[in-house]
N, C-alpha and C positions, 0 to 999 in steps of 0.2 A: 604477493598477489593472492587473491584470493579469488572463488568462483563457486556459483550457485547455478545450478542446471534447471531450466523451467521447463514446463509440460506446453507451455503454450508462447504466442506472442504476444511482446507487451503495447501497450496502446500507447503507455506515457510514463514516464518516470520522474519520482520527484526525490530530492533528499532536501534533507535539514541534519547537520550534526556529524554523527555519525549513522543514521538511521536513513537507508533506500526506500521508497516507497514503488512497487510497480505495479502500473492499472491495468490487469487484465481483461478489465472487462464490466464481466461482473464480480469479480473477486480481486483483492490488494492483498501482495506481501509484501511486508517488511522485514527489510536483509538488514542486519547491522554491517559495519565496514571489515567485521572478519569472516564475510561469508555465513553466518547461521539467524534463521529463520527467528524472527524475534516475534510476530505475531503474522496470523493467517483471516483475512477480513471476507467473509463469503457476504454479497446482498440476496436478498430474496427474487434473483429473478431482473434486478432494478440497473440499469447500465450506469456507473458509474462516469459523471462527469469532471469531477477535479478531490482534488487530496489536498491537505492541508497538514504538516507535518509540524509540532513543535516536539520540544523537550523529551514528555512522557505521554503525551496525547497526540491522537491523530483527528480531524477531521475529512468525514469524507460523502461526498457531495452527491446527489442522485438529482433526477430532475425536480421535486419540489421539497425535498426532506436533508437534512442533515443529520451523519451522527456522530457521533462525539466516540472514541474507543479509547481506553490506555492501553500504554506501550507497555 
């Protein structure tokens, strides 16, 4: 078992893989499945509407924009 401690509540979570993705909001982390922080996505202010998780990339959705990040 493994376990990561957040600051806040999550709104949604998504995985693919081994890769968590959790939507705080306006900010996404990505937990791998042993517990450690594999990338930290802050937006500008923009409330994050859905995630889209593959392989090495993430997709992640705001109201009129997409962005593209690697893992």
């Amino acid at each position: 078992i493994s376990k990561y401690t957040l600051d806040s509540t999550p709104k949604k979570i998504y995985t693919q893989n081994n890769i968590i993705a959790i939507n705080l909001g306006t900010s996404v982390m990505f937990i791998n499945d042993n517990g450690w922080l594999v990338k930290k996505y802050e937006s500008n202010g923009e409330e994050i509407q859905n995630i889209i998780v593959c392989d090495e990339i993430a997709g992640i959705i705001s109201k009129d924009k997409i962005y593209i990040i690697s893992l």
